[in-house]
Structures are given as structure tokens and as C-alpha cells.
C-alpha positions in Angstrom: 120.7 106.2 148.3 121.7 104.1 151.0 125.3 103.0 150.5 124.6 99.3 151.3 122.3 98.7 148.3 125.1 100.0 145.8 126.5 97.2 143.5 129.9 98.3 144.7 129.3 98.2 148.5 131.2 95.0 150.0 128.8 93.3 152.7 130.1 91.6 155.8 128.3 88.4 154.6 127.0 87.1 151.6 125.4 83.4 150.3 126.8 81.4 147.7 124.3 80.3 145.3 124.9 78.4 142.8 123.3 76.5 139.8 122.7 73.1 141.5 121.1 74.6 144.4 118.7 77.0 142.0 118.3 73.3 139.7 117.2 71.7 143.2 114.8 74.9 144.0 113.2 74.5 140.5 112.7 70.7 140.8 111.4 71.0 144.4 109.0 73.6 143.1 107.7 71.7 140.3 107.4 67.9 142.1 104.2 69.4 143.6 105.6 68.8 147.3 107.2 71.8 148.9 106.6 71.6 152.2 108.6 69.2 155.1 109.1 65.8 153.2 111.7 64.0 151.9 113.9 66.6 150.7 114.5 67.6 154.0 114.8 63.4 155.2 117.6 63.8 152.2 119.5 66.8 154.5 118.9 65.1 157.9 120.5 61.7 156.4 123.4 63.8 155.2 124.4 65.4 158.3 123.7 62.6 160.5 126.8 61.3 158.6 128.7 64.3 158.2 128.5 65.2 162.1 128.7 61.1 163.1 125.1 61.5 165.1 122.4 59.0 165.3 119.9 61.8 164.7 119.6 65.3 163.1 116.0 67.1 162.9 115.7 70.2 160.7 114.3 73.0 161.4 113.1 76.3 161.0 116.2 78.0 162.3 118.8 77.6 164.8 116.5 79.5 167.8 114.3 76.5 167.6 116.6 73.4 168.3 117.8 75.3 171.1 114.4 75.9 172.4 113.5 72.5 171.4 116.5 71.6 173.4 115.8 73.2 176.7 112.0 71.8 176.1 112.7 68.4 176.2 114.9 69.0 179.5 112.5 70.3 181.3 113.3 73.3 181.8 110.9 76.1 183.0 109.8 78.2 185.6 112.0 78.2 189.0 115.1 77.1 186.6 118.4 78.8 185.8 120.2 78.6 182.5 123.7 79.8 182.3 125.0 81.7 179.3 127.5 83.6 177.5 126.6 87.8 177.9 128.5 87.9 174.2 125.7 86.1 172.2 122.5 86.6 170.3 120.0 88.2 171.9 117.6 84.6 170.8 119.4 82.6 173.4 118.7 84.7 176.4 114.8 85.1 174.8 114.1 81.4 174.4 115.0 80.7 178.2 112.6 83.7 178.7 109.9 82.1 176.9 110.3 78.8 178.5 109.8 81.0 182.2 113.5 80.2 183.2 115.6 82.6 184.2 119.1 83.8 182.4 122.4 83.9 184.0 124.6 86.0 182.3 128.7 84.8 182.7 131.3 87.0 181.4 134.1 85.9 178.8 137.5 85.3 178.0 139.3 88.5 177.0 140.7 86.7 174.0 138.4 85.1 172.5 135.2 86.1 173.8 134.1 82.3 174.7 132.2 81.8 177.8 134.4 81.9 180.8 133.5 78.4 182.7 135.0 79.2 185.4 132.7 82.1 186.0 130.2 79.9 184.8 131.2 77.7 187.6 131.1 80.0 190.3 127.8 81.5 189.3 126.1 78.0 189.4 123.5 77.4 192.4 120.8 74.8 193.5 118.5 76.3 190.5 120.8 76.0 188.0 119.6 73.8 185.3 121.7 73.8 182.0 124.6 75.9 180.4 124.4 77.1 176.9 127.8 77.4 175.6 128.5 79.5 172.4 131.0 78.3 169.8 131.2 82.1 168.6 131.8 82.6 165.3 133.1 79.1 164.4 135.6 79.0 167.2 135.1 75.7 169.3 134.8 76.0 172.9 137.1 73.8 175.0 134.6 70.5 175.2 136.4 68.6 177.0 135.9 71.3 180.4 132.3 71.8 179.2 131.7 68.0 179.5 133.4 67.7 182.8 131.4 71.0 184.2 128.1 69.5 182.9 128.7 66.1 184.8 130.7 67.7 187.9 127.5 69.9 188.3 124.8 67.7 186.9 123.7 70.2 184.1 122.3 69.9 181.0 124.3 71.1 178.2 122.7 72.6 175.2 125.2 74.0 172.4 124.7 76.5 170.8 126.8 76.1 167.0 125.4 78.6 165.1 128.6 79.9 163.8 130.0 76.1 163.9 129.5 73.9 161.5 132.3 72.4 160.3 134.3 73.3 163.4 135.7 70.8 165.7 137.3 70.0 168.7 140.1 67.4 170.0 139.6 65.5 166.3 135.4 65.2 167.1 133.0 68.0 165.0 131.0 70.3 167.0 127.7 68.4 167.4 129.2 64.8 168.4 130.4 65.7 171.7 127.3 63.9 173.6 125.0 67.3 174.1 121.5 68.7 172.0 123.5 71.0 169.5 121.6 73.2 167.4 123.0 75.2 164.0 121.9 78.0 161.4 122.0 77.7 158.2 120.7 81.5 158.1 122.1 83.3 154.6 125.0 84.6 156.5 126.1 80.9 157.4 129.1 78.8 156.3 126.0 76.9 154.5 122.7 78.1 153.8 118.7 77.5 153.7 118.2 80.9 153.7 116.4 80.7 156.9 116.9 77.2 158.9 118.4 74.9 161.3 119.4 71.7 162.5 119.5 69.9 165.8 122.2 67.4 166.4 120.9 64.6 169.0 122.3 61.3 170.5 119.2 60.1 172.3 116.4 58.9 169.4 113.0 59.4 172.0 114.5 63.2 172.5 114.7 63.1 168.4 111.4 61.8 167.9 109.8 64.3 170.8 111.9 66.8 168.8 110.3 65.8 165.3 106.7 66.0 166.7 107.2 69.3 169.1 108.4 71.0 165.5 105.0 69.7 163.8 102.6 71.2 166.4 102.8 67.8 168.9 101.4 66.0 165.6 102.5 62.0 166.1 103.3 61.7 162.5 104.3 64.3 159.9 102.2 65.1 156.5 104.7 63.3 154.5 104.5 60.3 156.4 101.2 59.9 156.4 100.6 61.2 153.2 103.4 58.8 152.3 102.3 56.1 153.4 100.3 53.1 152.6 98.0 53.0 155.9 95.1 55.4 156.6 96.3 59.4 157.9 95.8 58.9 161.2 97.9 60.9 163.6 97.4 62.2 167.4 98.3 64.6 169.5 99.9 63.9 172.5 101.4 67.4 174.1 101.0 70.7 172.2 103.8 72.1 169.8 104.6 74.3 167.9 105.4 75.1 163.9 109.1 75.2 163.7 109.4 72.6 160.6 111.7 72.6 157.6 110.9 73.0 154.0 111.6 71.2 151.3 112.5 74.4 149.1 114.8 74.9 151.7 116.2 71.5 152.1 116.5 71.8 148.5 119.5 74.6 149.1 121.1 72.7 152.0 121.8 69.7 150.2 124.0 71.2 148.1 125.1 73.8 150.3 126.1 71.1 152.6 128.4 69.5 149.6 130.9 72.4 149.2 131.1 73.0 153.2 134.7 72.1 153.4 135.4 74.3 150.2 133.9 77.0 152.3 135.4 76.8 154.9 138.7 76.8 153.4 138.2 79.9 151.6 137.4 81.9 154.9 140.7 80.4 156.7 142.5 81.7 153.6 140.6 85.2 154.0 141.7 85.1 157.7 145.4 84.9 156.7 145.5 87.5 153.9 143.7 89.7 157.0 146.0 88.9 159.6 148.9 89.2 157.6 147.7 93.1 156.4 145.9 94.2 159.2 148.8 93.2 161.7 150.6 96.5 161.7 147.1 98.4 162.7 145.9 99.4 166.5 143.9 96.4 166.4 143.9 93.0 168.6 143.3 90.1 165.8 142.2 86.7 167.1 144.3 84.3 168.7 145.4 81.6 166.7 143.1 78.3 167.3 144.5 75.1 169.2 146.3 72.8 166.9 143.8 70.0 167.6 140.9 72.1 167.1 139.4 73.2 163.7 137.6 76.8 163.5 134.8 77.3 161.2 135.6 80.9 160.2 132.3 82.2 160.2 133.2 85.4 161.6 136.3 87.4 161.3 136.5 89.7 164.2 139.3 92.6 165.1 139.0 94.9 168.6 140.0 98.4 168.2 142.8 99.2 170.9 142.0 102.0 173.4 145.4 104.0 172.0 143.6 103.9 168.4 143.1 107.1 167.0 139.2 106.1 166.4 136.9 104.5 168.1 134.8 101.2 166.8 131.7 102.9 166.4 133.9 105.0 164.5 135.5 102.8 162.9 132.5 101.1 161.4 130.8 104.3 160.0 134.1 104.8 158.9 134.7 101.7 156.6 131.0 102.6 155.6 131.7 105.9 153.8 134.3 104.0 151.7 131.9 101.1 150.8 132.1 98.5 153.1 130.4 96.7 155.4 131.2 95.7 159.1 129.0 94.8 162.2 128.8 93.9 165.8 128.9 90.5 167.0 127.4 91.0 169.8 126.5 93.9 172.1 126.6 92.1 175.4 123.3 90.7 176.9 123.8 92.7 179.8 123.7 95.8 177.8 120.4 95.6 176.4 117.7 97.3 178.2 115.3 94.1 179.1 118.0 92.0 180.3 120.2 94.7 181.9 117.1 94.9 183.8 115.8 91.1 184.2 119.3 89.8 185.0 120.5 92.4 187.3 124.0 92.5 185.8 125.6 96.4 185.0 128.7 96.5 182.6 131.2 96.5 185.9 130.3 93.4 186.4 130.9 91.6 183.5 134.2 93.6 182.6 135.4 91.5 180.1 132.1 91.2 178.0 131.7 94.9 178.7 135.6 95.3 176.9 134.7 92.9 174.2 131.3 94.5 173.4 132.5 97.6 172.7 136.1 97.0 170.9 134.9 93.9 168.6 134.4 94.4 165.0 133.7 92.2 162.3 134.7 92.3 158.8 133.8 91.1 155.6 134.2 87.7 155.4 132.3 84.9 153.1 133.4 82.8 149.9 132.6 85.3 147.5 135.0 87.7 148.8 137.0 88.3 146.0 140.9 89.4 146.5 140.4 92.7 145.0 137.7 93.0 147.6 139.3 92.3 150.7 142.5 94.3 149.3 139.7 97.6 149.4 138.4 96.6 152.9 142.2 96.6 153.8 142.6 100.2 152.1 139.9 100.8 154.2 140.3 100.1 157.3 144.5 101.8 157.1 142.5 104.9 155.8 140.3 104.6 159.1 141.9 103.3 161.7 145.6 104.0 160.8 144.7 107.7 160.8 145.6 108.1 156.5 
């Protein structure tokens, strides 16, 4: 039997459902309308004021506000987008499928953020937008992403997958003036299961947005459903079916509620780590600026060289004694198509190439329980400590 379906296997990441999202589910399901409507208006409404946006558009997942995004600034063929070599492989893929072409810019060493000075220097005549990563919850430094983006005339697109609920300088990821997209994935600080959001100052990009997510279709089938007119709609431009649910709406609202609970439940799990892991041949993350907030998505350790194991070790490790651990991320530059597309080898990126292969992440997610994290602990001093 494969160890990670055991009751007694502790994932890296797990939802927390409760009983007013599964109430929500059940009423959604029985009010006859479960597809984009006003369950979904209800999530939008509550974010615009949680992030202090004019406009938030839900979507099908975090991949298509960013691709949304880059749409609406006209980016395509002939155009450059710089970012991060540690990310999802979904960034690099949308600018694919938009015919752009990825720059890959290497990282800081301790934190794995995009280095922007690299960024910088890699810029040229057809670069068109950067794509900054806050990974996993840690805010990048907006205030020299701003600066870059109007120094060098880009668009900025941020990618917050890891980030909601982080901020930066006293402002929340999302209200620093750029498209910012989030997941609410099942592995997210909050949850739809599968879903997104995109954070946007400019209403005519939100409305593009809104139709572009409804196959170019000028008004929704809520609205005109919804309305009192006849159901007329047109189509101006050709889109695409990247819409919300309902059902899922349904989850985020309450989801969305206990963010801040969340949240403070994995910077409590990061403590109890840091405080029991700190005698082990690992590097734990630096601490985050005072004026910053991190969302604590991810909780992330690299293996030092001296270690008597190595990661990949490590992880199969920490599975033999029942827990769960992953990669986040093997670098861009290290995957086949865009080792290939980009033209980048591992030398060239050396601190992406370092990260890559020394990261780790552990379990970390509001359901963790103490005795939990106390056997992940056990674990990984079994492991890595050589017991």
C-alpha cells in the first residue's frame, strides 16, 4: 500500500474544512444555481475589501489571472517576460502560450526570491513585463519591484499564489498598483479547492478580465439571467472558460473568514520548527523584515552540503517514517523544455541551481497537530542528524 494513503501518514499540506463551508456547499447545491453567479459576486466583494482593491475577478485558478494578466497587456509574439527560474512550471507555460518568450533570472540565496538585479541586467529592448513570485508567502521587496517596473517601463504581473494574507511596508500583497493573481488550490492558506482570484486597479482591465474568463461573452449567465431585460449578450474578442463556481465560491467565503486564524497557526508552526530543527545540518529561513508580514504557506529547510544525507535522501527518508515532504520548485531551467527553450544550463543560474536542489519543504497547514509536527521532528533528527 502506498504509504501516503495511510491514516497515519502526515501530508505536507492539507485543507481545513469545516461545517459552514460543507452548510454553504449543501445550500449552493440545492438553490438550483451552481455555476458563476452571485456566490462568487459574494467572494469578489469580500476580497475587494480585504485586499483594499477596486476590483477582484474570480477564477478558475491562479494560472488564469496571470494569463489573463499578460493578455490584457499585450503581450505576445516578439515579447520577453522576465521570471523567477524557482517557480511553478505554469508561469513559464502561460508566457509560452501567449508566444512570448521566458527569461529565466536567478535568485537570492536566502530566500529564493527573484534577484532584481539580475532581473535588471537581463532586461533588453524586448522585454515586456516581469513576473515576480512572492514564494511561499514571503513578500518580495515592492517597493524595488515598483521602481524597476517604472525605471524600465514594464509591466508588472504578480504572481501571489503563496500570498494571501502577506504584506509588504504595511500594504497586502495585491494593493501595490500591479494585476496580482492568487490560488486558492487545496494546498492554500484558503481554499476553493481548485480557484483563483485577480486583484486589479484599473476597472476596463477588470471588465476585459470578466468577459475574457466567460469565452469574450459581454455579459455573464447570471447577469442576464438575472436580469430584468431580454439575454442579449455579444461577443467582441474570443475568450476562454476560466470562470468561477458558485460551489466553489461557496468554500471561499468562509475560507476567507478564518484567513488570519490560518495564518497564525502556520507562523506558530514555523517557530516550534525553527526552534527544534535549529541544531540540524539544515539552513532555515531568514527571518522576514519587521514591516513585512509572511503568509507561511510554505515552510522550507536546505540540506547543507556537510549533511550526512542528501535532500532527495532526505525526503524518501522522512517518507519511510510517515511523512510527507516535497519540492518547491525544481528550477525552470532544469526541466527539459525550458532548459532547452531558454538556453539557460544550471551554471548559469548558480543560485537557483543551489536552491533547487537543497530546498525542502515540510509539513505545514492548520491541521497540523503538535503531536504531529513533534513526529515530523523525530523524523527528520532520525534522518538528517544520522540517529
Amino acid at each position: 500500500m502506498n504509504p501516503i494513503l495511510s491514516k497515519d501518514f502526515i501530508g505536507l499540506a492539507a485543507p481545513t474544512i469545516g461545517d459552514a463551508e460543507i452548510n454553504e456547499v449543501v445550500e449552493t447545491l440545492r438553490s438550483g444555481w451552481v455555476i458563476s453567479g452571485p456566490r462568487v459576486g459574494a467572494l469578489e466583494e469580500m476580497l475587494e475589501h480585504r485586499l483594499g482593491v477596486p476590483h477582484v475577478r474570480c477564477l478558475a485558478s491562479c494560472s488564469a489571472g496571470l494569463f489573463l494578466a499578460l493578455k490584457c497587456a499585450a503581450v505576445g509574439p516578439g515579447d520577453e517576460v522576465l521570471l523567477p527560474a524557482i517557480t511553478f512550471a505554469g508561469c513559464a507555460n502561460i508566457v509560452e502560450q501567449l508566444g512570448a518568450a521566458p527569461v529565466l533570472v536567478d535568485c537570492d540565496r536566502a530566500t529564493g526570491l527573484i534577484d532584481l538585479d539580475h532581473a535588471a541586467h537581463l532586461a533588453g529592448p524586448a522585454t515586456r513585463a516581469i513576473m515576480p513570485v512572492h514564494l511561499g508567502g514571503r513578500p518580495i521587496d515592492m517597493v524595488r519591484v515598483n521602481a524597476l517596473r517604472d525605471r524600465l517601463g514594464l509591466c508588472v504581473v504578480e504572481d501571489a499564489a503563496h500570498a494571501i494574507g502577506a504584506a509588504w511596508d504595511g500594504r497586502v500583497i495585491g494593493a501595490h498598483g500591479n494585476p496580482t493573481s492568487f490560488s486558492f488550490h487545496a494546498t492554500k492558506n484558503m481554499t476553493t479547492v481548485e480557484g483563483g482570484a485577480l486583484a486589479l486597479e484599473n476597472g476596463a482591465m477588470a471588465d476585459r478580465v470578466k468577459r475574457l474568463a466567460n469565452q469574450g461573452v459581454s455579459a455573464s449567465t447570471w447577469d442576464r439571467h438575472g436580469s430584468t431585460g431580454p439575454a442579449d449578450y455579444d461577443v467582441v474578442e474570443p475568450g476562454y472558460k476560466l470562470s468561477m463556481t458558485d460551489v466553489a465560491a461557496a468554500i471561499g467565503i468562509h475560507q476567507l473568514r478564518r484567513l488570519n486564524e490560518a495564518i497564525d497557526r502556520r507562523e506558530q508552526i514555523r517557530r516550534d520548527y525553527d526552534q527544534a530543527l535549529g541544531t540540524l545540518p539544515v539552513d532555515l529561513e531568514p527571518e522576514v523584515e519587521p514591516f513585512a508580514r509572511h503568509a507561511r504557506h510554505l515552510y522550507a529547510v536546505r540540506v547543507r552540503p556537510d549533511a550526512p544525507v542528501s535532500r532527495d535522501e532526505l525526503i524518501l527518508g522522512l517518507r519511510e517514517r510517515g511523512v510527507g515532504a516535497s519540492v518547491h520548485f525544481k528550477g525552470l531551467h532544469m526541466l527539459t523544455h525550458y532548459r532547452r527553450r531558454c538556453g539557460v544550463a544550471e551554471h548559469d543560474l548558480p543560485a537557483a541551481t543551489d536552491y533547487a536542489r537543497r530546498t525542502i519543504s515540510l509539513p505545514c497547514h492548520p491541521g497540523l497537530t503538535s503531536h504531529d509536527q513533534a513526529r515530523v521532528v523525530d523524523a527528520m533528527t532520525a534522518v538528517v542528524g544520522g540517529g
